[in-house]
Structures are given as structure tokens and as C-alpha cells.
N, C-alpha and C positions, 0 to 999 in steps of 0.2 A: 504493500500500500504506500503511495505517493505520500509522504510527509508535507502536509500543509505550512505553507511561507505567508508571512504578510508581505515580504519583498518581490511579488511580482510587477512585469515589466512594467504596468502602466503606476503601482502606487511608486513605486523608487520615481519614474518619472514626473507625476506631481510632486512628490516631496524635494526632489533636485529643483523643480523651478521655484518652489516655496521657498528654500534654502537662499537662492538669488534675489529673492525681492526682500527676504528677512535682510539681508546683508547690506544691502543700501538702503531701507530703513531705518535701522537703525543709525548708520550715520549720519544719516539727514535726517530722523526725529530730533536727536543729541540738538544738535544745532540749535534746530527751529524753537526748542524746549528755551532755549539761554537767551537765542538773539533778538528775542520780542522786547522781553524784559528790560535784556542789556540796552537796546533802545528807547523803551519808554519808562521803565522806573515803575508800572505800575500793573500790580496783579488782576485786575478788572479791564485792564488792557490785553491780559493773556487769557483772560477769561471769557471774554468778547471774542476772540480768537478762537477757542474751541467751542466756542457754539456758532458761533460762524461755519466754523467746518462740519456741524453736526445737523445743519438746514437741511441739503438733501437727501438726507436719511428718512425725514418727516412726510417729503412726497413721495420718492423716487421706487420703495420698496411696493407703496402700495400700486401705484403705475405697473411698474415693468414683472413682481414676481408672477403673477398670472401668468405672463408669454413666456418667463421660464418656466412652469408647469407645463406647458403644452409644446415647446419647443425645444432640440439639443441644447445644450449647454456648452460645450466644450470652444464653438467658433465664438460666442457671446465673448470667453474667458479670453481666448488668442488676442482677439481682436480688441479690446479694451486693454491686454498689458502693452501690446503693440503701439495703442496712442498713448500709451501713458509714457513709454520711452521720448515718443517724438515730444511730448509737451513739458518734460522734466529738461530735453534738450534744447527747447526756445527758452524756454526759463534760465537756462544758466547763461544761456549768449545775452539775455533782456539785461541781467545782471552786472554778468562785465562792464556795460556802458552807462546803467542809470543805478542812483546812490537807492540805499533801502528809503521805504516810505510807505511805511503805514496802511496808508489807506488799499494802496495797490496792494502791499503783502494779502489785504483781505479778499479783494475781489479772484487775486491768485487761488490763495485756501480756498475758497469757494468754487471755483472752479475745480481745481484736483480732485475737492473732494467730491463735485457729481461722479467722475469720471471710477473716483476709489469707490464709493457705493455702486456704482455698475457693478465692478470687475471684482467688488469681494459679494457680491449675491451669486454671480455668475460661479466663482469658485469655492460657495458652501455649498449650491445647488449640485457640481458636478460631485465635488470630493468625496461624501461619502460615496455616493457608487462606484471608487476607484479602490474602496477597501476590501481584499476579501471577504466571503462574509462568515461572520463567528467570529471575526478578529479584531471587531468596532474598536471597543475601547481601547487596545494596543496600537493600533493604524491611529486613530484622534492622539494617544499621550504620545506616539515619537513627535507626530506633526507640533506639536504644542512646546516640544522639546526645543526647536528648531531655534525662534524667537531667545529664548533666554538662555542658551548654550552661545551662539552670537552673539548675542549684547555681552554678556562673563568679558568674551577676547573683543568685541569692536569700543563698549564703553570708553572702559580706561584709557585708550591710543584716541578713540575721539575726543576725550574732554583735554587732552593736551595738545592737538596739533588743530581745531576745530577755525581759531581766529586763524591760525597762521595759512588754511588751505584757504579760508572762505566759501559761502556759502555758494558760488556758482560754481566751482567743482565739486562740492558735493551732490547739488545738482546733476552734472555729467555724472558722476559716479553713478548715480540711482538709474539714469537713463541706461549707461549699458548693462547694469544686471535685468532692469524691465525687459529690458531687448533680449537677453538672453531668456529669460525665462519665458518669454514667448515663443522665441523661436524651438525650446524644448518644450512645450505645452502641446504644439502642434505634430508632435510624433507619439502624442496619448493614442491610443486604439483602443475605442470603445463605440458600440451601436445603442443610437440613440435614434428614437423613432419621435414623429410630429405625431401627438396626439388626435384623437378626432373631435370635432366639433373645434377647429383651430381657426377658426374666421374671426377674426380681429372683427370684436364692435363692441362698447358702452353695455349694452344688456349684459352680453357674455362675460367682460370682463366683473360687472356690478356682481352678474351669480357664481363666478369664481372666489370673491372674497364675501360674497355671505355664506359660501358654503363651508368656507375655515372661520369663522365667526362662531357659524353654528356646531363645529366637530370642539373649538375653544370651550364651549358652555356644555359640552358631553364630558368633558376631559377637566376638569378643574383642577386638578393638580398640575398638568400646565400650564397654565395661566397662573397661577399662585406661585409656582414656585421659578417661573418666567419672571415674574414681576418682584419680588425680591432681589433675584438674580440682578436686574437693572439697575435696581432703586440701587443694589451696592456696587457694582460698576461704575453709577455714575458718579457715588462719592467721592470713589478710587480718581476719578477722574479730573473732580474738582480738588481733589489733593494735591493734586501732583503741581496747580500752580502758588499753591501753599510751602508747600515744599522747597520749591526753586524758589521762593522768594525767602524763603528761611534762614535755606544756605545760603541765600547769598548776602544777606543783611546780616546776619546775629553772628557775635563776636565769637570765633574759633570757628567758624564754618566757609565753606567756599564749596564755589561748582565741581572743584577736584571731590572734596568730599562726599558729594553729592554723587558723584559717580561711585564712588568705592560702596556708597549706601545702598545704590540702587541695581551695582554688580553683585552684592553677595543678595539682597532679593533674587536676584535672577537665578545666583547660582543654587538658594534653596530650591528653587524651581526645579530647575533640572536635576537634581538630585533626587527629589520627589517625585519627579517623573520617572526617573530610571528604575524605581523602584516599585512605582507600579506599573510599569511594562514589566517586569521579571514576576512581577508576583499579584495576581489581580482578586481583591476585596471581596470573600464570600457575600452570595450576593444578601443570607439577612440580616447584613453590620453596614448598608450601605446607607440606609438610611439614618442610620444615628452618627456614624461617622462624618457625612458630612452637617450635618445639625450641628455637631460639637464644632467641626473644622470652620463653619457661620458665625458661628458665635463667638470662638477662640479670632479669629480673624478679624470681627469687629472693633474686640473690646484690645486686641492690640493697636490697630491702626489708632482707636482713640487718644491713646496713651504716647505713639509715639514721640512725637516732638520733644516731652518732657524728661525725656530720657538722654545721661549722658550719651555723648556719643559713640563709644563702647559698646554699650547695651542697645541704642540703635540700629546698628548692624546685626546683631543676634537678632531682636525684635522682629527685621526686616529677612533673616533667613531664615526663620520659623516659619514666618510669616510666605514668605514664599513657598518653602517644601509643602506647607499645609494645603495653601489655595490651588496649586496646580496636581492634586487629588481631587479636592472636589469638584471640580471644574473640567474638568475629564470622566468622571465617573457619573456625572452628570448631563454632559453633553453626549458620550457615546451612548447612555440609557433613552435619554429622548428622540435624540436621532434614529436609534433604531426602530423605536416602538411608534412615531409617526410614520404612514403610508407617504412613499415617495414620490405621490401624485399629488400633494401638497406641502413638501417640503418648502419649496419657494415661497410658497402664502404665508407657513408658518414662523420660518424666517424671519420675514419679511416683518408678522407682527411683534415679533421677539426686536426686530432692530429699530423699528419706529418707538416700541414701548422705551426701550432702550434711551433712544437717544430724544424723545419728549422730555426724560427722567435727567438723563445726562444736560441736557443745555438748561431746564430749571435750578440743577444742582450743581451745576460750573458754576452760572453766573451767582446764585446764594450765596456760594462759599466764595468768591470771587470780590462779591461786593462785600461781604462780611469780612472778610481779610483787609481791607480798606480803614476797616472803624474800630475792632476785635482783635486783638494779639491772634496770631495765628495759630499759639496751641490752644487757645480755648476754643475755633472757629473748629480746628480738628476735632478737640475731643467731644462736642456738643454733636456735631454728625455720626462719628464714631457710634455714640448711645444712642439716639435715633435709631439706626439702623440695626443694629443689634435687637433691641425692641419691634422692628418690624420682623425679622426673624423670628422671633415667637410668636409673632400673630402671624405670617402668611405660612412659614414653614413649620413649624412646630405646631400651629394650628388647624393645619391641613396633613398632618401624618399619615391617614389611610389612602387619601387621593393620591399623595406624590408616591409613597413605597409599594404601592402597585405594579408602579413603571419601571422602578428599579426591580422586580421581583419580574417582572418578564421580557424585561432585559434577556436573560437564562431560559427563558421557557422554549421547549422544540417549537421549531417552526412546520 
């Protein structure tokens, strides 16, 4: 008998072109993370900035995921890392000749980011089908590895050489890994059929999304545990310009450090990962395991700031090893157990919920950081969230350990 691989042709092939676009994100995140700031002096300025970038998530999922349920996936994904090369590559020639400014940085983000919300539906819609099947959760935690095994080695070298390249070659840099990872995207082999009833019209697409509306209000423990999921993503989110502003103001801290904080996060990450690829969580401890790993996660992030900086690194790689457990043991449980003829829908309401949550919870903690020391703006969300955790997760425990429990079940 054939010993079953997760590494066949087509998933090694997505996760090499994933590999390429982690690699030049990351050093043009680093960047874009400092040079707002380093420009305007003010966290409601970086705040305004990431909700900026989080606008076409609010239309664009509800629009296009319908035509990915009914159409391939795979030319969607080519085709959008494709312009994303070309347009990361006008960008860095705009650059060389006109100074940074503000207003234009926004209408930039905003554009990128229609083009990032295409081309990351296109490729949650194809991925899982690239996974063998029975191998979810191990195929989702290498992928998840990718990101913070990169950042560990690209951080620390970008937060030293970052002023000295500038931000229009880091630009170039991200346009040829885009380039490449399109051009391997496009030797994926897999048959993808156009569903029937595919005639583009207003009715059809109105009863595509009342029909994941209505499977939402079947399935309650998606929705609930969706929307947790969000609400604490988006804190994460609005942290992170607390955080830069932290380091970069308060006496013994700098953006070096900032890096060294935010590499051993990463590196609990992948360490956590690696350890549940080797060893995957019987399935009736998944549910309490990540309940605790929710909770243990909140009530760290609330605290951190407050901590020497010693213990903030620890903090921050607990915290890491923990959350890329739950968040894999999670994502591969829901993704299996939705039908794949509305994966796009469902998506799609997972990233609007998402980022409604995220751009209210930027800009709160954004303009609160303005008026509020920054640890107290952290640890007041920190508890919030935690609190929502026992009302949507812990108060819906038979509807979500369902999903986890047939996760396992024959098909």
C-alpha cells in the first residue's frame, strides 16, 4: 500500500509560491509598519492607515465570492499575483522621483489593497483543494509555518538595513517574488469545473448569498465562534500601532527592539507549529484546549506592555507557540466541515465580519492611544475580549465542539 504524503506535486507547488510572497512581505510590511509613523509622529495616523487598507474587504468579498463558487479558481489567483508584480513595480519607479506624502501613500494602500483582497479570496478559495484529503490540519499548520519561520530570519536584517535600502526597493523586491510566485502558480494541475446555473445576474448572485446567510443560522457555532475569532484579530491589529508607537517613544525601547519582540513571537509560532504537525490534538481536548489557549492569549496581550522587557519576549513567545495551535486546529476543523460549494460565501462573510470589527477596533484603539497611555489602551481591550470569549465561545460549547468532533468523522 502507497504511503500517503501531504507533499504532493500540486500542494509543494502552492506552498513554494506562498513561500515567495511571505518573503517580500515581510520586508515591505517591516517598513510600511515604521515609515508612517517615522513620518507623521502620530498613531491615528497609522490607524487611519489600516483601515484604509481594510475598505475593500467590506464590498469586494460580498461582490466577487459568488463567481468564485461557481467558477475555477486557480486563473483568478495567477492572474491577480501577476498585476500585483506589475503594480508593486510602478510603485517603486513613482518613488524614486517623488518624496513620500501622505495622502498619496493612502490612495496607494487602497488600491493594493483591492487588488490583495482579490488575490487572497482567490487563494483561500483554491488552497484547500490543493490539500490531500485527511491531511487538513497538517497541509493548513506547514502553510501557517511559512509567514513566521521568514519573519524569525527576514525581521532582524530588515529592521537594520530598512532606511539604508528604502522603501522603492523594497518595493522591486516584493514585485519579483509576486512575479515568481505567479509564474509557479501557473504549473498547479488541478480540474476545476464552471458550475451550472453560472449566468452572471443580481437575482442569482442576491440567492447565492442568502443561501450562506441561511446554512450561517443552521450552523451557529460558526458564526459565534467566527465572530470572536474577528473581534480578537482585530485587537491584534489595532495593537500593533500601539506597539510601534511604544517602542518607539518610551525610554529603553527602539524599533531594533521591536523586532527582537516581535521575532521570538514569530518564533513561538513556529515552534508550535512544528509541533502540531508531528503530533495532532485528540480530537475530544480540542475544544477546551483552545478555550484555555483564548483566554491564556487575551489576558497576556492585556498585560503586555507592562512588562519589563525581558519578560516581554517570553510573554510574546508563549504567546505565539499558543495562538498558532488554535488557529490551525481551528481553521482546518471549519474548513473541512463547510461544503466546498460555498466556501467563497463563507469566506467571504468570515473576512467582511472581520474587517467591519478590525477598522472599528484600529481606529478605537488608534484614537485612544492619542489621549490614554498606551498600556492602559492595551490592557482595557485585552479584558474586553477575553470577556467576549466566554460569552460567544464558552457560551456556545455544544454548537462549536461539534465541528471539531467531525473534523475525525468517516466520510
Amino acid at each position: 500500500m502507497e504511503k500517503k504524503t501531504l507533499w504532493t506535486k500540486n500542494y509543494t507547488t502552492i506552498i513554494v509560491a506562498t513561500a515567495l510572497g511571505a518573503l517580500g512581505n515581510v520586508a515591505l510590511g517591516f517598513a510600511l509598519s515604521f515609515i508612517v509613523f517615522d513620518e507623521t509622529g502620530s498613531t491615528l495616523a497609522s490607524a487611519v492607515l489600516f483601515a484604509t487598507q481594510m475598505i475593500p474587504g467590506l464590498v469586494i468579498p460580498l461582490i466577487v465570492s459568488p463567481v468564485l463558487d461557481r467558477y475555477p479558481r486557480k486563473p483568478f489567483l495567477v492572474f491577480f499575483d501577476g498585476l500585483f508584480a506589475l503594480m508593486y513595480l510602478l510603485a517603486g519607479f513613482w518613488l524614486l522621483k517623488h518624496p513620500f506624502s501622505y495622502m498619496q501613500y493612502l490612495v496607494a494602500s487602497l488600491l493594493f489593497a483591492v487588488i490583495g483582497e482579490l488575490d487572497g479570496m482567490s487563494y483561500n478559495a483554491l488552497f484547500p483543494k490543493l490539500i490531500p484529503k485527511g491531511m487538513e490540519e497538517k497541509g493548513f499548520t506547514v502553510s501557517s509555518l511559512l509567514y513566521p519561520t521568514i519573519s524569525v530570519v527576514m525581521t532582524p536584517v530588515v529592521s537594520v538595513i530598512y532606511k539604508q535600502v528604502g522603501l522603492a526597493n523594497m518595493l522591486f523586491f516584493q514585485a519579483v517574488c509576486s512575479l515568481l510566485a505567479c509564474l509557479i502558480e501557473s504549473r498547479i494541475e488541478i480540474e476545476e469545473t464552471v458550475t451550472e446555473g453560472t449566468k452572471l445576474s443580481v437575482k442569482q448572485w442576491w440567492g447565492d448569498l442568502k443561501e450562506a446567510v441561511k446554512y450561517l443560522k443552521e450552523e451557529p457555532g460558526i458564526l459565534y465562534q467566527t465572530l470572536y475569532s474577528d473581534f480578537s484579530n482585530g485587537t491584534s491589529t489595532g495593537y500593533e500601532a500601539l506597539t510601534v508607537a511604544f517602542f518607539s517613544t518610551a525610554a529603553g525601547f527602539s524599533p531594533k527592539l521591536y523586532a527582537i519582540n516581535e521575532g521570538i513571537y514569530l518564533l513561538g509560532r513556529t515552534i508550535g507549529g512544528i509541533l502540531l504537525v508531528r503530533k495532532e490534538t485528540p480530537k475530544e481536548k480540542k475544544f477546551e484546549k483552545t478555550l484555555r489557549i483564548y483566554l491564556t492569549h487575551d489576558i497576556m496581550d492585556a498585560i503586555l506592555l507592562y512588562l519589563p522587557f525581558p519578560f516581554m519576549i517570553v510573554n510574546r513567545g508563549i504567546s505565539g507557540f499558543l495562538g498558532v495551535q488554535s488557529g490551525n486546529i481551528r481553521y482546518a476543523a471549519f474548513q473541512k466541515y463547510i461544503p466546498d460549494s460555498m466556501r467563497a460565501r463563507l469566506d467571504a462573510f468570515d473576512s467582511v465580519s472581520f474587517l467591519i470589527l478590525n477598522s472599528i477596533l484600529t481606529l478605537s484603539i488608534g484614537a485612544l492611544g492619542e489621549v490614554l497611555p498606551y498600556r492602559t489602551v492595551m490592557f482595557l481591550f485585552g479584558a474586553l475580549t477575553a470577556t467576549l470569549c466566554l460569552i460567544f465561545v464558552a457560551g456556545h460549547r455544544r454548537s462549536i465542539e461539534k465541528i471539531y468532533l467531525k473534523d475525525y468523522e468517516e466520510d
